[in-house]
N, CA, C and O atoms as a DFTB+ gen file, in Angstrom:
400 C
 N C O
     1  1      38.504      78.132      81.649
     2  2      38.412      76.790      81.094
     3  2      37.089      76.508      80.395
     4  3      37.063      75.658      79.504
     5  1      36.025      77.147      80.735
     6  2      34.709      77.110      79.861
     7  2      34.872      77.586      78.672
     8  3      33.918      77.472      77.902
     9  1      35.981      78.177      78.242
    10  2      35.587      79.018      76.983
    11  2      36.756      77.712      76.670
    12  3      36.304      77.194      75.650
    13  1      37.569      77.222      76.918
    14  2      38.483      76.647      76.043
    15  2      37.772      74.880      75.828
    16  3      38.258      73.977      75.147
    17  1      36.440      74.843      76.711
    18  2      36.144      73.592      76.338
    19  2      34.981      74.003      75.487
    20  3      34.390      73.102      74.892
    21  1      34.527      75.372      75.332
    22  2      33.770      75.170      73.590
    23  2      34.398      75.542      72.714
    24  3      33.697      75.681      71.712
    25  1      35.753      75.872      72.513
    26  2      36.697      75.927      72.065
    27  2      37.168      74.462      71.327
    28  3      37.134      74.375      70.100
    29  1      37.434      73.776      71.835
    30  2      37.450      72.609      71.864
    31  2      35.980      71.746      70.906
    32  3      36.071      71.045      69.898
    33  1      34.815      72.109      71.626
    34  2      33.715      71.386      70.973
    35  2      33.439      72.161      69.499
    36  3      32.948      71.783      68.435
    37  1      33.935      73.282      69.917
    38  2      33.700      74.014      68.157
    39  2      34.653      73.444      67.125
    40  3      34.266      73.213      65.980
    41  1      36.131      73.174      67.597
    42  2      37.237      72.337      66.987
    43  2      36.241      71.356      66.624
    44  3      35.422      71.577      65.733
    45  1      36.288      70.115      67.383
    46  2      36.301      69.198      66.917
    47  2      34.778      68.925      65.703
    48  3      34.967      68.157      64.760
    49  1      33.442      69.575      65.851
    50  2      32.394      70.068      65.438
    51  2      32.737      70.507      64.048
    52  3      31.984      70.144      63.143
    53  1      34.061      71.439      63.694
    54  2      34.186      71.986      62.623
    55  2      34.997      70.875      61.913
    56  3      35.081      71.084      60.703
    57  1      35.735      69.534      62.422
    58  2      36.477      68.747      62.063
    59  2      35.590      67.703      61.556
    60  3      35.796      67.052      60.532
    61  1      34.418      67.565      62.475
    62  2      33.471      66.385      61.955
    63  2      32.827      67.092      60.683
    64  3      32.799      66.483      59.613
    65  1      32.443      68.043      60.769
    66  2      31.778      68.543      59.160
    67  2      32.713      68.541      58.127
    68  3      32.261      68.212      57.030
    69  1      34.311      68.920      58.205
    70  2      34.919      68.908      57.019
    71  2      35.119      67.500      56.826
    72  3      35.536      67.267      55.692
    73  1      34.972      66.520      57.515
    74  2      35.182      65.212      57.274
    75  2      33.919      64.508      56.937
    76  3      33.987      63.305      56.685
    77  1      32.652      65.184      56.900
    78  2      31.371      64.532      56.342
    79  2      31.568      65.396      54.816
    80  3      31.154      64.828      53.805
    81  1      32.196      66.748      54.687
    82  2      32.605      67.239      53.527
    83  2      32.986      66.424      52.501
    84  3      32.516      66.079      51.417
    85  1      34.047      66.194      53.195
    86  2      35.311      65.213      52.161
    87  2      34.753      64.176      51.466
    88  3      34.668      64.071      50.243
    89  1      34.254      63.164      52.584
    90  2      33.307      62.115      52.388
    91  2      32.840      62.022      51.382
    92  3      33.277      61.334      50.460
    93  1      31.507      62.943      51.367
    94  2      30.695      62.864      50.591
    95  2      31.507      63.046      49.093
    96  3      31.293      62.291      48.146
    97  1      32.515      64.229      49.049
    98  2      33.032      65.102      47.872
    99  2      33.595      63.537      47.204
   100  3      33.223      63.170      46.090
   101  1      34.567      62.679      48.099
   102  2      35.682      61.949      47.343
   103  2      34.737      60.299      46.935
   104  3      35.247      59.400      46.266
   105  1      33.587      60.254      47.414
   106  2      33.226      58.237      47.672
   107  2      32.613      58.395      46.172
   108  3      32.716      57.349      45.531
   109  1      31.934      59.578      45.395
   110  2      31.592      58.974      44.106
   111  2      32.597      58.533      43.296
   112  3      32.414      57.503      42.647
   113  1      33.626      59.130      43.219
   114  2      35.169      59.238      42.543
   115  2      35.784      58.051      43.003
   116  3      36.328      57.287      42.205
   117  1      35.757      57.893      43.857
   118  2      36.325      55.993      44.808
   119  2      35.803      55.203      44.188
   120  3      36.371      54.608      43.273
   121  1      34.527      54.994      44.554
   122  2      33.061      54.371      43.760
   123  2      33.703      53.597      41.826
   124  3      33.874      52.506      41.282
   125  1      33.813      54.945      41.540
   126  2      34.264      55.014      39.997
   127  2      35.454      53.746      39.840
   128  3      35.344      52.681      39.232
   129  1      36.775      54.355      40.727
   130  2      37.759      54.029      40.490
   131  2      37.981      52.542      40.920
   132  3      38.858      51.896      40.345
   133  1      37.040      51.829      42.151
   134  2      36.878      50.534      42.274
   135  2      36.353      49.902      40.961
   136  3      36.843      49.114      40.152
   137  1      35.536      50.348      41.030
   138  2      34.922      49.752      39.584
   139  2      35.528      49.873      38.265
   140  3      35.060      48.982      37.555
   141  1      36.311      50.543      37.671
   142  2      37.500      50.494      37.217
   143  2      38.151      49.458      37.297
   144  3      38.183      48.727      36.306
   145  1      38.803      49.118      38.395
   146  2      39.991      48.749      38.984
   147  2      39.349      46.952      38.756
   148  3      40.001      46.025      38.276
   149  1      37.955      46.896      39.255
   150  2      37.361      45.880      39.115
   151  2      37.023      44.983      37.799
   152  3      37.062      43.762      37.643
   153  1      36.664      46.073      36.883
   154  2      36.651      45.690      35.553
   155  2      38.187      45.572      34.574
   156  3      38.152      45.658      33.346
   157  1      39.213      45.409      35.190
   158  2      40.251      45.728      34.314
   159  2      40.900      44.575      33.432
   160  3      41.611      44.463      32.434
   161  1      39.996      43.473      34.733
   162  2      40.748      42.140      33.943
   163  2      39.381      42.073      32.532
   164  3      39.390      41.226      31.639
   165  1      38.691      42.798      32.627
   166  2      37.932      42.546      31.478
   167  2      38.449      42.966      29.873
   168  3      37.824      44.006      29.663
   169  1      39.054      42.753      28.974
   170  2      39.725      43.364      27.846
   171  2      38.929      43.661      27.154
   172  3      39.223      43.293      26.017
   173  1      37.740      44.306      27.210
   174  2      36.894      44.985      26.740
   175  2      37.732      46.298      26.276
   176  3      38.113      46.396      25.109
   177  1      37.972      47.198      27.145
   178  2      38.302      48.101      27.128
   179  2      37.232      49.262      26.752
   180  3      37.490      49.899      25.731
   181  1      35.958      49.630      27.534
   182  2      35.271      50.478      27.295
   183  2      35.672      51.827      27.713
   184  3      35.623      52.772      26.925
   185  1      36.004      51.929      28.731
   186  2      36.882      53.580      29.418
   187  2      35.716      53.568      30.210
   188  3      34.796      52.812      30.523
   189  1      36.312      55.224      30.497
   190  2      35.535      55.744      31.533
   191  2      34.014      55.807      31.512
   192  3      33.222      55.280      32.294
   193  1      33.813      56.463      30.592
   194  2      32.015      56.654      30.603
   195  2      30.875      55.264      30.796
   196  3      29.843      55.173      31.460
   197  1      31.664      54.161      29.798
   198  2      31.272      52.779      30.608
   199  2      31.031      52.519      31.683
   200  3      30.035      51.921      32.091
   201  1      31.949      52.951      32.312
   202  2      31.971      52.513      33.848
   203  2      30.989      53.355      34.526
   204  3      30.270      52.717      35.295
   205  1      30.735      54.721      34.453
   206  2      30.181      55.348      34.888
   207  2      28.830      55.055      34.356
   208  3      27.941      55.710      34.900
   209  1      28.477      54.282      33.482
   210  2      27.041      53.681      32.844
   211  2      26.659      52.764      33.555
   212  3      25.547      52.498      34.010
   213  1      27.971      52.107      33.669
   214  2      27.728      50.503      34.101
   215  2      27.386      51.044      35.879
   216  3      26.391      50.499      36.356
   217  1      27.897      51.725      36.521
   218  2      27.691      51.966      37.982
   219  2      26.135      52.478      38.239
   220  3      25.356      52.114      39.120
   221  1      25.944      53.431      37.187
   222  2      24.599      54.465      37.002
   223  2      23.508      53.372      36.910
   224  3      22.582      53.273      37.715
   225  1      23.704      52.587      35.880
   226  2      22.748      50.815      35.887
   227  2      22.658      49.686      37.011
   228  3      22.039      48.622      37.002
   229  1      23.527      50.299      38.044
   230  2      23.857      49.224      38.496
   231  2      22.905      50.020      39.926
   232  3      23.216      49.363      40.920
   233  1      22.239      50.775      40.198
   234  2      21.677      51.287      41.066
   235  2      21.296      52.924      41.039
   236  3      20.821      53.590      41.959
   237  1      21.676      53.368      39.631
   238  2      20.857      55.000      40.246
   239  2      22.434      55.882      40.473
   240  3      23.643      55.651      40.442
   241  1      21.520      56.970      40.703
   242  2      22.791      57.985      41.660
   243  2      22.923      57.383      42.783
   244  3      24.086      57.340      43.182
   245  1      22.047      56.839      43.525
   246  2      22.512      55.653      45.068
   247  2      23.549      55.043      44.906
   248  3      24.352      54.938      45.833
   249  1      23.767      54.513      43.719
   250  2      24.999      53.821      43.254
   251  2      26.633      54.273      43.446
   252  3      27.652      53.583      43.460
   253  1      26.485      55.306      43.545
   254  2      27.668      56.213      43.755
   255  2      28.217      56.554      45.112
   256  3      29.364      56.876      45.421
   257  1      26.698      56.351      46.160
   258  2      26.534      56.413      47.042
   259  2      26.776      54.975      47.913
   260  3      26.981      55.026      49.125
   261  1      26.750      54.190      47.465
   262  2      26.855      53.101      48.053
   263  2      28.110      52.762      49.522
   264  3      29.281      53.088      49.325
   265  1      27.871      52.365      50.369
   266  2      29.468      52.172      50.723
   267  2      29.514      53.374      51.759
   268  3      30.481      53.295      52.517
   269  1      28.543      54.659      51.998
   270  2      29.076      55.409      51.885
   271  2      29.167      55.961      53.878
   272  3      29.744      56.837      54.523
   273  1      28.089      54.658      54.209
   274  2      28.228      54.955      56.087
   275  2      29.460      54.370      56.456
   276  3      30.187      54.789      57.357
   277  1      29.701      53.283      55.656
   278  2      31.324      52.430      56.184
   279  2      32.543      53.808      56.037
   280  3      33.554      53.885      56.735
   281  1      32.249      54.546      55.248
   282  2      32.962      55.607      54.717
   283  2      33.332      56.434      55.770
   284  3      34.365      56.609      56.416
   285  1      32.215      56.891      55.767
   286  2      31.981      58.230      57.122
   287  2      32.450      57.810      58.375
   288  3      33.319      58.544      58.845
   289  1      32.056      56.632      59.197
   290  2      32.604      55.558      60.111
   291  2      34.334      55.489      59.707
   292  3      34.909      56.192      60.538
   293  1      34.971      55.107      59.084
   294  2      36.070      55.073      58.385
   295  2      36.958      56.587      58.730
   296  3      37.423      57.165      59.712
   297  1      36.833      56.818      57.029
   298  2      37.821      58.194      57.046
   299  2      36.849      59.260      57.382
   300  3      36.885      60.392      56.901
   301  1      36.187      58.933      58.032
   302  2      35.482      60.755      58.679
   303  2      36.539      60.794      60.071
   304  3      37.196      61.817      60.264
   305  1      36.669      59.479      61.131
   306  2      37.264      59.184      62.198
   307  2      38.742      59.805      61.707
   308  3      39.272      60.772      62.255
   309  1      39.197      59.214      60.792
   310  2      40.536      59.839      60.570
   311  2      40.967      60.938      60.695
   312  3      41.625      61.490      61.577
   313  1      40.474      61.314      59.551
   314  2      40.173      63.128      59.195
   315  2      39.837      63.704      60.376
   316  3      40.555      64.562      60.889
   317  1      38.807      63.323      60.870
   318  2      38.351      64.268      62.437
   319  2      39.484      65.046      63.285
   320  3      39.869      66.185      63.546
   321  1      39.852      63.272      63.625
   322  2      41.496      63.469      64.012
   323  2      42.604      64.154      63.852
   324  3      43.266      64.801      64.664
   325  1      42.786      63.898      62.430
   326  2      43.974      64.427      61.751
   327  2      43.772      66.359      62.162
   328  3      44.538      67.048      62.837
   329  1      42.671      66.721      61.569
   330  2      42.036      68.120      61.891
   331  2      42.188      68.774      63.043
   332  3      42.514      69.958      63.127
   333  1      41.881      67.775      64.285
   334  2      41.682      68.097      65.574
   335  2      43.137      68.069      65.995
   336  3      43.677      69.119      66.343
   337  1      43.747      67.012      65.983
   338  2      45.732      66.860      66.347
   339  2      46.454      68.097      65.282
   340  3      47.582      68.374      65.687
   341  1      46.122      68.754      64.239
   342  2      46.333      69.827      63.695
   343  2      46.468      70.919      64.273
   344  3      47.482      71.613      64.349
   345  1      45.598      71.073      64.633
   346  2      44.709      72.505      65.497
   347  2      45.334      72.483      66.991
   348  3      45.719      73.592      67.363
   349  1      45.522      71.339      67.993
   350  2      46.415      70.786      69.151
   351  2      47.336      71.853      68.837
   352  3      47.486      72.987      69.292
   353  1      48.098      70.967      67.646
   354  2      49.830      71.421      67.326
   355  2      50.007      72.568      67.419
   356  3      50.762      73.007      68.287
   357  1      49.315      73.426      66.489
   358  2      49.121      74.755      66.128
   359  2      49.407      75.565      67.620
   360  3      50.319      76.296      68.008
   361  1      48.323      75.121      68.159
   362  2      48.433      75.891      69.486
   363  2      49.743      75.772      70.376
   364  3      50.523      76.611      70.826
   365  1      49.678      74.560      70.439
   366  2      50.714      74.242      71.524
   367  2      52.159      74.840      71.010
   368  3      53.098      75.027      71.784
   369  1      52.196      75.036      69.998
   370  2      53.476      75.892      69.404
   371  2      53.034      77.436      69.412
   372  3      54.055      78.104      69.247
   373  1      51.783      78.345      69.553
   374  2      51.642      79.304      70.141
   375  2      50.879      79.976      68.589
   376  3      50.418      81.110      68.456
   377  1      50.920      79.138      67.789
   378  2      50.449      79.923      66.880
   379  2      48.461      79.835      66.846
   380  3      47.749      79.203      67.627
   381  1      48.032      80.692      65.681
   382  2      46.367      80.652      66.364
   383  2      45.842      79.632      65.534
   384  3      46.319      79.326      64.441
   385  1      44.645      78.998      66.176
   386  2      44.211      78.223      65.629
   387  2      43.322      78.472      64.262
   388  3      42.817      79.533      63.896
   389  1      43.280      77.253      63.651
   390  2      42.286      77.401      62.629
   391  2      41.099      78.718      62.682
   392  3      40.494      79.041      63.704
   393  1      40.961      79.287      61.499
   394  2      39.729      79.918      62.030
   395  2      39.143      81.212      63.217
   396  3      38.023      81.680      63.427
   397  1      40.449      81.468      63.795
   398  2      40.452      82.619      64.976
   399  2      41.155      83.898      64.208
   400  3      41.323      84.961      64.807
């Protein structure tokens, strides 16, 4: 049982990093697409690179970043999960886990 509870802490360890992965990879692209989504009633119609000006002005590369502990707090918890109840399944049906 010692080896299956760092078994376990290595699971869930490798679940929290792909979910600080993700995080980081998907919130500039979110970031974007709120702001988008935000500007639409505007009939400007500048596109994309606008927006990505207007965000870049609006704070920096931080800007992209913004938002981004509610994030991790958020869908890192999910993901963790989702990863970890993955890896459960896997086993409990006999097949090997992630990574072995």
């Amino acid at each position: 049982p010692v080896a299956m509870e760092i078994a376990l802490e290595v699971e869930v360890g490798a679940a929290f990093l792909a979910s600080i992965v993700a995080c980081l990879a998907s919130h500039p692209g979110d970031v974007l697409l709120t702001a988008t989504y935000k500007d639409s009633d505007d009939s400007s119609g500048d596109g994309f690179g606008a927006t990505i000006k207007k965000v870049y002005e609006g704070g920096g590369v931080g800007a992209f970043l913004r938002g981004l502990n509610a994030r991790f707090f958020h869908v890192g918890c999910i993901i963790t999960f989702q990863l970890v109840l993955y890896d459960q399944i896997k086993q409990a049906l006999g097949l090997p886990a992630s990574g072995s």
